[in-house]
N, C-alpha and C positions, 0 to 999 in steps of 0.2 A: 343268132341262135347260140352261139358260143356265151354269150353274155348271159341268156337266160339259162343255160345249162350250169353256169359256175354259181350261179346266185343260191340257190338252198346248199353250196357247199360250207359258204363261208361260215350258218349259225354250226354247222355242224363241225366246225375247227374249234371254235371259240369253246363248243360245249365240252369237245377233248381236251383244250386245256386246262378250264376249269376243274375237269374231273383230276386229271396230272396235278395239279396244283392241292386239291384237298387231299389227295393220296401223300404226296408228298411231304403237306402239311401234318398227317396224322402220322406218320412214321416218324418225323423228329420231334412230333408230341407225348409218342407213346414210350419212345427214348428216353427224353428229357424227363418224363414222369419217373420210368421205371431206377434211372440214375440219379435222380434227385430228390427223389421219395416225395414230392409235392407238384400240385395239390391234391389232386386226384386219390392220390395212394393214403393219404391221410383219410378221407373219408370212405374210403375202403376198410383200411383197416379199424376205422369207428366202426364201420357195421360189421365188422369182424369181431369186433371186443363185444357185440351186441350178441351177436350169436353163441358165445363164447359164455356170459352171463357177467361180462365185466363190463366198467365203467368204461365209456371214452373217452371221459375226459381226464386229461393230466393235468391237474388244480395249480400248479407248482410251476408250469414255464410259460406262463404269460401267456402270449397271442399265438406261441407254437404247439404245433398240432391241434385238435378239432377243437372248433370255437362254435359251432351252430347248436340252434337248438336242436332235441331230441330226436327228431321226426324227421329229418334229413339224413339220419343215419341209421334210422327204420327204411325209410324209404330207397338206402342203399344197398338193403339186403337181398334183396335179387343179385347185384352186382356182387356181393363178395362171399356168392358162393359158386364164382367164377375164377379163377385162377389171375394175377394181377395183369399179366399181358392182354387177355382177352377181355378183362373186364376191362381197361386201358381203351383199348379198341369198341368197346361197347359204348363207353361215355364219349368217346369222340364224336362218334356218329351219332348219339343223340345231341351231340352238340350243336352237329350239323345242322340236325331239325330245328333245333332252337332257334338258331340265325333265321333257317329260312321260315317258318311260321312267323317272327317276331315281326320280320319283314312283311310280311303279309299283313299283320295285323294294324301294324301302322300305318303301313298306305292305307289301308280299310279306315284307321282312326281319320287321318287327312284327308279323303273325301268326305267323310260322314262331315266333316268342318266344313266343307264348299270350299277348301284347298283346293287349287287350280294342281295338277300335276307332271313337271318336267322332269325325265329321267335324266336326261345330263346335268340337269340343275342339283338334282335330288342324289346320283353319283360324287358331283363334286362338293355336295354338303356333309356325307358320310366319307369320304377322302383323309379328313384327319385323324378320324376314327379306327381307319383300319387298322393301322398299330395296335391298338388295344384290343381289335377280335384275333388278331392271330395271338396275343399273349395269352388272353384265357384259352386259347385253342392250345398251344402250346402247356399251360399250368394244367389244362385240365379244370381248370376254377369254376364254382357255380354263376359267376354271372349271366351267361349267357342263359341260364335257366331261369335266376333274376329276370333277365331282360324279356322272356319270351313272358314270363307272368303278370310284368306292366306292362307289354302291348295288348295281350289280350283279355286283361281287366280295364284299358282304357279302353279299347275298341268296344267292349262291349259294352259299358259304361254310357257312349254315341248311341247307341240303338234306340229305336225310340221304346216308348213303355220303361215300366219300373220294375225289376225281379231279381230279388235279394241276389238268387246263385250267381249273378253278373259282377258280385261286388269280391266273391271268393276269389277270385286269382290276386288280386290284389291282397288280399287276406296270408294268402299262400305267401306269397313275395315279403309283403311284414313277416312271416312266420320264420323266412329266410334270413331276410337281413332287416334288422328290425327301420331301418331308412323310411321304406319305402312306405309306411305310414303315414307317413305325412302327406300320400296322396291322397288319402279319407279326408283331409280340410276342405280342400276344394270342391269334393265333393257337399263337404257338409253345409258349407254356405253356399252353393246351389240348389240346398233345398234336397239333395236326392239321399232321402233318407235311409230309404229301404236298398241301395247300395252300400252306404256305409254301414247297415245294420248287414249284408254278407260280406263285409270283410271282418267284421266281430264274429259272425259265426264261425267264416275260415278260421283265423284267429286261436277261437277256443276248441276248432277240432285240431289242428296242428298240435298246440301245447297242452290241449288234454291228449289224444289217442296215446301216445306212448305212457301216459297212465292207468288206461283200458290195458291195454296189452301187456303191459311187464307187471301187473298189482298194482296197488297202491305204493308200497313199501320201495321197489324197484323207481314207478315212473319219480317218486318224488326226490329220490335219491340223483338221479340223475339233474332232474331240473335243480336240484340246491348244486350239482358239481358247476353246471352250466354258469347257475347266481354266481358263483366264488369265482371261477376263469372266466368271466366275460362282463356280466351285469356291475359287478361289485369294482371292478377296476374304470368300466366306464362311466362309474357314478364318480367316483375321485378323482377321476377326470387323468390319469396316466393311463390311458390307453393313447395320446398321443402322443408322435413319437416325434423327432429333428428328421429322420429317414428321410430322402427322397420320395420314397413310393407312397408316402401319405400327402397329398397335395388338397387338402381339405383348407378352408381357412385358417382352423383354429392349428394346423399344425404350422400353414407357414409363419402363421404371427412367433409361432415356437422355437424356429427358426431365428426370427430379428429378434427375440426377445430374450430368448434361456444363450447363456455360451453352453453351446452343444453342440458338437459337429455336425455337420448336415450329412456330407456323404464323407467317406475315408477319416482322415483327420482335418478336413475342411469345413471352415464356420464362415458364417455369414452373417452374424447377429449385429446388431448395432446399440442393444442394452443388454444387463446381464439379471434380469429378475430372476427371484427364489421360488422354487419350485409351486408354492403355497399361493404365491401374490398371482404367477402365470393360471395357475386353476380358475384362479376368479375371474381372470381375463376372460380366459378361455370361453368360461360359460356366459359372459357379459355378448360375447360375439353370437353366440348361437342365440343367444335371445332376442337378440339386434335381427339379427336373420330371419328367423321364425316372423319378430314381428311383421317386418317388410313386410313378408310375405301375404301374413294375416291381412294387415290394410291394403295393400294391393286388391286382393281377391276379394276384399268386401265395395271398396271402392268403385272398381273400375267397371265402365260402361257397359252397355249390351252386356250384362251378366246371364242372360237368358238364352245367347244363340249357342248354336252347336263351335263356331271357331273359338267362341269365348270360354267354352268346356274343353277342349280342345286345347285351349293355349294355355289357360291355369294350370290343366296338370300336363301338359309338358314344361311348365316352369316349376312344378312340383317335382318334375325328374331332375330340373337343376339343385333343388333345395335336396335332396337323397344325398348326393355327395359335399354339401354347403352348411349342413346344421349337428351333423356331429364331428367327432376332432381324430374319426382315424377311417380313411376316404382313400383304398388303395388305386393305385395308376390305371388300374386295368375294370376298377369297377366304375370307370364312365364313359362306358359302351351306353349304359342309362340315356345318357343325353345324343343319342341316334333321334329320338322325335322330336328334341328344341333344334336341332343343327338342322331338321329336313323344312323343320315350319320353320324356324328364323330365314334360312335361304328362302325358302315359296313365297313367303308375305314381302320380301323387303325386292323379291325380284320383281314384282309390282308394281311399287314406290318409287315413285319420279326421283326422290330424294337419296342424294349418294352416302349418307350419314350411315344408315344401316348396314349397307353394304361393305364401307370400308372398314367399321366394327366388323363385321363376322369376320371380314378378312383377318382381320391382325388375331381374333380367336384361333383363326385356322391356322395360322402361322406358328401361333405360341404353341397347339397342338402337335403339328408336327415336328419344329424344332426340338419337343420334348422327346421322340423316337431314337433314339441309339441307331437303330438301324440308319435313318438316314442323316443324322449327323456326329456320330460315333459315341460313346457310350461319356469320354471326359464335359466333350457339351450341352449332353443331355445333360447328365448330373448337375450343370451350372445352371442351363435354365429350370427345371426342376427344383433347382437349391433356393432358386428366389420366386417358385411358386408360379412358373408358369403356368400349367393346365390348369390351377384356381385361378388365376387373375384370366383365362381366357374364359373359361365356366361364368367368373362374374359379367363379363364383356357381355355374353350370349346372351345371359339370364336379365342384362340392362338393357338389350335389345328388343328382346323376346318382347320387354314390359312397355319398351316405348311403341314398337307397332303394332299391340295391342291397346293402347290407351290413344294412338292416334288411328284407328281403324275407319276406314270410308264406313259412311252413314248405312251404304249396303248390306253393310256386313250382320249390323243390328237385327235384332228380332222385329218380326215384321207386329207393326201395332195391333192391336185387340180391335176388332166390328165394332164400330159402333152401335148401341141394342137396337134392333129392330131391324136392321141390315142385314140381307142376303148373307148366308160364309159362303 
């Protein structure tokens, strides 16, 4: 009797901690914003200058202060007619929801695939990750809003039927970070057209409505600030940086390649190309990328089943942080659905090859956390590019146990005509 009396106690400790633990979380978030003026406070104060009838953007200091399109700082104006503590505390809590919907949508994505689902499995595959939900918890940052709009434009994406509104969260997500685009490919060589035709329509209502809304004169003004601070330095390709927090390819090659400090006064380079010759590089890598990606996806077998939609664009969330050259630490929360399907399919797999890949992914992820191995060796493995070389690991994983997938997995054959369905 005693035993059955203590049992409904235990979920209800677990659920106080958790609760202690996001209170907690959001107090040295709301801190860290209000003392640090980012990120959160930046896009406050963009829909502040909005309201105000000023521009948000400041043309003149690179990648500081508001860098998003328009509509992201329309859509913050509810919030910045709230005082900055309480709107602080507003966007936390919606942040909250964003985790926990995102979550939701994915496991939704992974059964619609005929993903088998273990929660300890599925724990220890988001395990590396958590670093990066408490950072954007703590910056305040939109990823986790990113993240919640490609789980539930892939989740929805699985459904059966075709109906354009399913392709808009994905629309939204490009409207945000323009990355996430590149999950319309996969789409589009599956044939699902009328998905990729509502992430064009998301698309053109993001980057038209603040055109509607402020005039003509207003919305185009802005979108030319946006081209001059952000479009026009990522086409010359110096938007990436030696920094640690960029862990994209093209920066680690920027890294071995330009003498540029990586972090403090510490380099790591092992040639010294001119600024000009590295550009070409740079874009040489994202083409390489993209292509992969392309032949993969046109390639590879059972193109037709639901794991096979499924795994493309969760190797489409690998390519988000892999095909452009400035890819911050904390924007690859993204690859929460290659980490839970890489785990699920290879826990399967007789074969120990997969496994011991994600491991050493997981490893290079978390040895990248300050928190658990202080901030001088994070910066070192960071400085040679850890989280991209574990990203590639995943994303080489992801490819091989879908190109080797049991015959089951395949779409099941067309009737033969005249045959019973």
């Amino acid at each position: 009797m005693v035993r059955a009396g203590a049992r409904p106690a235990v979920p209800r400790v677990w659920v106080l901690v958790a609760l202690a633990a996001v209170i907690l979380v959001g107090v040295l978030a709301v801190r860290k914003q209000l003392r640090d003026a980012n990120d959160f406070p930046i896009y406050w104060n963009a829909a502040r200058a909005l309201l105000a009838g000023r521009s948000p953007y400041e043309v003149g200091t690179g990648l500081h202060g508001y860098v998003y399109l328009p509509w992201f700082a329309v859509a913050m104006v509810p919030l910045a007619m709230l005082p900055l503590p309480a709107a602080a505390w507003c966007w936390y809590a919606l942040n909250i929801v964003f985790i926990v919907y995102a979550c939701r949508a994915l496991l939704g994505a992974l059964r619609a695939g005929g993903v088998e689902l273990r929660p300890p499995l599925l724990a220890l595959a988001t395990l590396p990750l958590l670093g990066l939900f408490v950072d954007d918890l703590l910056l305040g940052q939109a990823n986790l809003l990113l993240l919640w709009l490609v789980a539930l434009g892939i989740r929805a994406t699985l459904r059966p039927g075709a109906a354009e509104h399913r392709g808009v969260p994905l629309g939204l997500a490009s409207a945000l970070k323009m990355p996430a685009a590149v999950l319309a490919l996969p789409l589009l060589l599956a044939g699902r057209l009328r998905h990729v035709l509502g992430v064009a329509i998301a698309l053109a209502i993001a980057i038209g409505g603040p055109l509607v809304e402020g005039g003509s004169s207003g919305g185009v003004r802005l979108l030319e600030d946006w081209r001059a601070k952000v479009l026009a330095p990522a086409v010359a390709g110096t938007l990436q940086g030696s920094n640690v927090i960029d862990q994209s390819p093209q920066a680690a090659l920027r890294r071995l390649l330009v003498a540029e400090p990586a972090f403090g006064d510490r380099s790591v380079n092992v040639a010294a190309l001119d600024p000009a010759t590295f550009a070409r590089v740079s874009r040489w890598v994202s083409v390489v990328f993209l292509a992969g990606y392309l032949l993969f996806w046109l390639v590879a077998p059972a193109r037709g089943s639901p794991l096979a939609l499924v795994t493309n664009l969760a190797m489409g969330c690998c390519a988000m942080v892999q095909l452009t050259g400035f890819s911050l630490k904390a924007q690859f929360v993204v690859l929460l659905l290659p980490a839970c399907l890489a785990a699920s399919l290879a826990w399967r797999r007789p074969g120990r090859g997969p496994r011991i890949a994600l491991g050493i992914a997981a490893a290079l992820f978390l040895l990248s956390q300050p928190g658990l191995v202080g901030r001088t060796a994070s910066n070192w493995m960071l400085a040679y590019s850890s989280m991209a070389l574990g990203t590639l690991l995943l994303t080489k994983t992801l490819a091989w146990l879908r190109l080797t997938q049991p015959p089951s997995a395949a779409p099941a054959a067309s009737p033969a005509r005249g045959t019973a369905r």
